[in-house]
C-alpha positions in Angstrom: 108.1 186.5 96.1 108.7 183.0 95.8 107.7 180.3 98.3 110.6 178.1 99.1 110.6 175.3 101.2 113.3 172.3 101.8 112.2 168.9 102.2 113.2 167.3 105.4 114.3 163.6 105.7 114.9 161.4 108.3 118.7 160.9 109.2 120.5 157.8 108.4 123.6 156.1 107.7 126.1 157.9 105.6 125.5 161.3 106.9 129.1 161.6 106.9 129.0 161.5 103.2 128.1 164.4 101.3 124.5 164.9 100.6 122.7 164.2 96.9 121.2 167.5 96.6 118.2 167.4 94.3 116.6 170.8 93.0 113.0 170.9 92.3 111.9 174.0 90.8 107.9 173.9 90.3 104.7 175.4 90.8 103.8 174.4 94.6 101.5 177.1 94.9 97.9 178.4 93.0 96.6 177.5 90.5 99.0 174.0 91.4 98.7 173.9 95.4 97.1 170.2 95.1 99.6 168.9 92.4 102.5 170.6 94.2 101.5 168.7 97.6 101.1 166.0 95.2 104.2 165.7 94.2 105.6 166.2 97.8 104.0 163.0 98.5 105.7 161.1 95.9 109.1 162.0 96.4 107.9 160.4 100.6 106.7 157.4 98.9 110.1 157.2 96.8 111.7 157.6 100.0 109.6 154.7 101.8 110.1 152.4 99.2 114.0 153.1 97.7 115.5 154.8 101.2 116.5 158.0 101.9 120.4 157.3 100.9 122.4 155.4 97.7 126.3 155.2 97.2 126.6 156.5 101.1 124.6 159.9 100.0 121.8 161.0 101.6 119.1 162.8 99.7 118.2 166.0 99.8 115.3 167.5 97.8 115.4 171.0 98.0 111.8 172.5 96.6 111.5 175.8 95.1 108.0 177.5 93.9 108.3 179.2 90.9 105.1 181.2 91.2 103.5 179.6 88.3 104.3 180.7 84.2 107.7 182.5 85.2 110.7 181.3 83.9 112.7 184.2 84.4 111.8 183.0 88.4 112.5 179.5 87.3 115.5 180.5 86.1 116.8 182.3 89.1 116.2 179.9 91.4 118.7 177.4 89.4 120.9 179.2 89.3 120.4 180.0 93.2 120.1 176.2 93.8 123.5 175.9 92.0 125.5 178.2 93.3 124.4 178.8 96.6 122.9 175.2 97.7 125.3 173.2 95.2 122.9 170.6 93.6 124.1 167.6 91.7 120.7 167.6 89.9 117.9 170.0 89.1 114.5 168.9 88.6 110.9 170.4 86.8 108.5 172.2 85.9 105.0 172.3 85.6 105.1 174.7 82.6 107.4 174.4 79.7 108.4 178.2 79.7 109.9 177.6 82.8 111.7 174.0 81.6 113.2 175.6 78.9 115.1 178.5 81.6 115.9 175.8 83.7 117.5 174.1 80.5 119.7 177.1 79.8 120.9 176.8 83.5 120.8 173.5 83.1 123.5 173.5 80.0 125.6 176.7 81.1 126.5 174.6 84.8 126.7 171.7 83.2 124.1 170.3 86.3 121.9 167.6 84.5 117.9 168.2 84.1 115.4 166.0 84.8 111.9 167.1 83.4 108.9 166.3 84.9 106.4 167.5 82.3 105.6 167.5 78.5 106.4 170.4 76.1 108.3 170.7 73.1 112.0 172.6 72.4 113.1 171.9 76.0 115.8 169.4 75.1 117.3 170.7 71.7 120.6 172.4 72.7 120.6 171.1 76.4 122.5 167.9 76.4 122.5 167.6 80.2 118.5 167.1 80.0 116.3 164.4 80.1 112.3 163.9 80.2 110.6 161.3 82.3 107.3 163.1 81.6 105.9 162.9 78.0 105.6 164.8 75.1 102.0 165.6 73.2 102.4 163.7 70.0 103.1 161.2 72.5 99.6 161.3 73.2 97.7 162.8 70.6 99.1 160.2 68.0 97.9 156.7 69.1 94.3 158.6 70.2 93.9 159.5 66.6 94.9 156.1 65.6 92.8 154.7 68.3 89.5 156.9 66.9 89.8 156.0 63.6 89.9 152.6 64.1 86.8 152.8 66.4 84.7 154.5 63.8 85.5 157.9 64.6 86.1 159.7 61.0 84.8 163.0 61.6 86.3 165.3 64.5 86.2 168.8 65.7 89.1 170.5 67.4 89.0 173.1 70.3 91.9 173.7 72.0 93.9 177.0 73.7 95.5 179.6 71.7 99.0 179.1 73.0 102.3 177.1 72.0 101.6 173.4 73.4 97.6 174.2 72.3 98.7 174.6 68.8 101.2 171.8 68.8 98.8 169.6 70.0 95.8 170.7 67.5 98.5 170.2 65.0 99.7 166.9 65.5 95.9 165.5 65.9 95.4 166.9 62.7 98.5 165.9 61.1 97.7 162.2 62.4 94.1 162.1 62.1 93.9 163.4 58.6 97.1 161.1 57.3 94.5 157.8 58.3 91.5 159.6 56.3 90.1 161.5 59.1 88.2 164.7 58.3 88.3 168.2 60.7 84.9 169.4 61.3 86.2 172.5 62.8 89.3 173.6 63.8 89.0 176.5 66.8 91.3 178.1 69.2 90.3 179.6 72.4 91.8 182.1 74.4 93.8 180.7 77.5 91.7 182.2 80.3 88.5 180.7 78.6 85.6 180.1 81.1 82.5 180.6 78.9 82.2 177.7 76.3 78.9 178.6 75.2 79.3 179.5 72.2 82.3 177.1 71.8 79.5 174.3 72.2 76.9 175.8 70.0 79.5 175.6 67.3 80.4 172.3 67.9 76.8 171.7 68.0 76.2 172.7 64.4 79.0 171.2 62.7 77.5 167.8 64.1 81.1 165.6 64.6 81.4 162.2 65.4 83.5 163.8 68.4 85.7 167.0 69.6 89.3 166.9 70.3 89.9 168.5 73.0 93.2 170.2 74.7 92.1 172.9 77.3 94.3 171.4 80.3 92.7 173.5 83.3 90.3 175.0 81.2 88.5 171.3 80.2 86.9 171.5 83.5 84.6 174.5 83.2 83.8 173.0 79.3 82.8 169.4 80.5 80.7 170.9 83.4 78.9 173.4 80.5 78.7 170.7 78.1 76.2 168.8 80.4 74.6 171.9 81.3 73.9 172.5 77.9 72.7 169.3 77.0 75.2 168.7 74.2 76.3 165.8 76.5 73.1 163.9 74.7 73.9 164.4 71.3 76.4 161.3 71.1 79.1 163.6 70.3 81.7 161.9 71.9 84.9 163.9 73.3 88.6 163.4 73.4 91.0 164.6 75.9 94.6 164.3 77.6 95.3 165.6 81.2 91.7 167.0 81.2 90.5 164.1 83.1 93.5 163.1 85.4 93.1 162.2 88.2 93.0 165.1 90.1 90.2 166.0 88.2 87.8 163.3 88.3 86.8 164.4 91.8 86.0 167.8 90.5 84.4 166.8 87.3 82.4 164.2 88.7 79.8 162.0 86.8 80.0 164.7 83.8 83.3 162.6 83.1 81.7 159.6 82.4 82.3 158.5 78.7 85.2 160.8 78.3 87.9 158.9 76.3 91.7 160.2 76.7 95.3 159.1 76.1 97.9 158.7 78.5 101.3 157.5 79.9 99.9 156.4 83.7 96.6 155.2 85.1 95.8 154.8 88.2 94.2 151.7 87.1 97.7 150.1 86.0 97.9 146.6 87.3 101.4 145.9 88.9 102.7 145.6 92.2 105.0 148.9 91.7 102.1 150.6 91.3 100.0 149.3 93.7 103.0 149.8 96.0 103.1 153.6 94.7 99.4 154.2 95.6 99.5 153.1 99.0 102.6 154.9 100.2 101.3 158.0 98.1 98.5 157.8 100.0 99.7 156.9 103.7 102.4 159.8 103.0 99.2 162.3 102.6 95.7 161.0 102.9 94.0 164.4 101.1 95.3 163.5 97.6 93.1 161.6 96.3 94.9 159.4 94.2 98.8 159.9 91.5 98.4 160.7 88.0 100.7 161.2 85.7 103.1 164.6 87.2 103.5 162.5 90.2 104.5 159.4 88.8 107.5 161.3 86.5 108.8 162.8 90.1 109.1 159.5 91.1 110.7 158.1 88.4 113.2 161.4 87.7 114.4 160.0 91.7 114.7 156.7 90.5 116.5 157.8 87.3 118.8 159.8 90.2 119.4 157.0 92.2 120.7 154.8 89.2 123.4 156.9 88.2 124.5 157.8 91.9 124.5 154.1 92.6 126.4 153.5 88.9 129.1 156.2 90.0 129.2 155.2 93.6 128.2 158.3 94.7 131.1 160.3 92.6 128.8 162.1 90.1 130.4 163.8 87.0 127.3 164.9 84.4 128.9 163.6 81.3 129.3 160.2 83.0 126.2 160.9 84.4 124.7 161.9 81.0 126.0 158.2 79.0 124.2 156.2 81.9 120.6 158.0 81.6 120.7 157.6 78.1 121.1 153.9 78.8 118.5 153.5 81.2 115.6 151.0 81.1 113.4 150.4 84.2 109.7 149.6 85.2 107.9 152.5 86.6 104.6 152.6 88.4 103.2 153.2 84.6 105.1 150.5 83.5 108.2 150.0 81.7 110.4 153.1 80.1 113.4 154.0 78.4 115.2 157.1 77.4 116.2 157.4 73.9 119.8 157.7 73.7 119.6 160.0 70.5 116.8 162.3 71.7 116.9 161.8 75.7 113.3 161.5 75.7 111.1 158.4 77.5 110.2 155.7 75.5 106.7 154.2 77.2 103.5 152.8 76.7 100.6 154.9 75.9 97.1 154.1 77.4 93.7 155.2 75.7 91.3 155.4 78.4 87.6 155.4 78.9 86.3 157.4 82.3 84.0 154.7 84.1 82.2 154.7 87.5 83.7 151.5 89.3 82.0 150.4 93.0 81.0 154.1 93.5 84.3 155.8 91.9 85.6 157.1 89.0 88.6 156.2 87.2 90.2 155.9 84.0 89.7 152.4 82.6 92.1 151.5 80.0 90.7 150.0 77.3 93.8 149.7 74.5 97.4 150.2 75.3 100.0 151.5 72.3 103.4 149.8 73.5 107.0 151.4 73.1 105.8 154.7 72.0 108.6 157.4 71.1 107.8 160.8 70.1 107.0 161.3 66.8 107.8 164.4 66.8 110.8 164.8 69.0 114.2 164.1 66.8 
């Protein structure tokens, strides 16, 4: 059984107007309890810092959990948020299983989809979708440009046997080698991977200037074993995406240090938005110990909403609605984005970080930024 929960907002002028009812359909519960009250938080701090109403419509962000990997849940609770709560907008997911169901719902209503997370195939065939998220060759692209400039010419890959694990072992390699790169190894891993051992010994033995890494949940368990094991002193450096967000850092700890990554936010972004989107992230719920990059596409999926509402005056109709997104430019807390009016995908810079220990805490410094990145992939 699902959890469901509405989000409840303050009262203000225009409450006579009809409501902006906003589905979000996502994991709130395990293994995603802390990213699901995450997110919570960001949609307050939207609310702080844009107002709870645009065009005389008051918000209303209805949450659904979706249980986890479930789209046949996902996609029942669109079409529940449709017909029985009548939203002008869905919003999600966590996995792309459950993005592409809330796609089909998505297309068959004709009720435009924001997405909040990466994953390939969830736009193709759904014209009433966007993604404010990313996409892996996003990513994985400029950090195997960025490694072969630095010196780094010979690269293991270990990653999870499953779609977006392939994809993004196959885009590193597809990038990598194109710039003269070699693949010391190239493994997959079972998805509910705990014991890395012998992962590391092999890594170990084919001696790599580094290891790619995708492992999402899973990279926790391998960074803590990789110190443990004492490969962390061979100078094989390691490369990763989401592994250290950061949500992570407080769990990985100093075995983070060193780690480089790629990706669309940091916390260590300098701009007033962002600094802005910190604090009232944090005053909204103190326990989260800082945004990363889920929260940050919540935030700007309302601020994509709150556009077209305003560019309608409040009288939505999706096709209309459809022409503005794929129009839209505007800074976000990352920095400034686009959608790509052929693909409906963001446009946005693309950080490569370095974890560092900074006045007692850790974060992800960046240390080169890849401007205006579109999905190579994505067409």
């Amino acid at each position: 059984m699902c959890a469901c929960a509405a989000l409840v907002l303050p009262r203000s002028a225009g409450a006579d107007q009809p409501p902006l009812r906003v589905g979000f359909v996502s994991t709130f519960s395990r293994p995603f309890t802390e990213q699901g009250e995450a997110a919570k938080a960001a949609i307050a701090a939207f609310i702080k810092e844009h107002g709870d109403s645009v065009a005389g419509r008051k918000l209303d962000v209805i949450i659904r959990d979706d249980g986890g990997l479930a789209p046949e849940t996902a996609q029942r609770l669109a079409q529940e948020l449709i017909a029985g709560d009548h939203v002008d907008f869905l919003m999600g997911s966590i996995y792309a299983p459950n993005e592409k169901a809330l796609g089909a719902v998505s297309t068959a209503a004709k009720t435009p989809a924001f997405f909040v997370n990466g994953g390939y195939g969830i736009l193709e065939g759904n014209p009433y979708t966007a993604r404010f998220a990313f996409a892996q060759g996003q990513l994985i692209y400029p950090l195997a440009e960025w490694a072969l400039k630095n010196g780094l010419k010979n690269v293991y890959m270990l990653y999870l046997n499953f779609g977006p694990g392939i994809d993004s072992a196959t885009s590193f390699k597809t990038a990598f080698t194109a710039g003269g790169g070699k693949i010391a190894g190239d493994e997959a891993v079972p998805v509910d991977t705990t014991d890395f051992s012998a992962s590391i010994q092999h890594i170990r033995d084919a001696k790599p200037q580094a290891v790619f890494i995708f492992l999402i949940s899973q990279g926790t368990p391998f960074i803590k074993q990789w110190h443990s094991s004492g490969a962390a002193q061979s100078g094989i450096k390691i490369l990763a995406g989401i592994e250290t967000n950061e949500l992570a850092l407080p769990v990985l700890g100093d075995d983070a240090i060193g780690i480089y990554s790629a990706a669309n936010y940091t916390v260590a972004h300098a701009s007033t938005l962002n600094t802005d989107f910190k604090r009232d992230m944090h005053a909204a719920d103190p326990s989260i110990p800082s945004p990363d990059f889920y929260d940050v596409a919540v935030y700007d999926a309302l601020q994509a909403i709150y556009k077209v509402t305003a560019a309608q005056n409040g009288a939505l109709d999706p096709d209309k609605t459809m022409a503005l997104v794929r129009a839209l430019k505007f800074e976000s807390p990352r920095g400034p984005i686009e959608i790509d009016p052929q693909t409906r995908d963001v446009v946005q810079n693309i950080d490569i970080r370095r974890v560092d220990k900074v006045n007692g805490a850790l974060q992800n410094t960046p240390i080169a930024t890849y401007p205006h990145v579109r999905d190579p992939l994505e067409k």
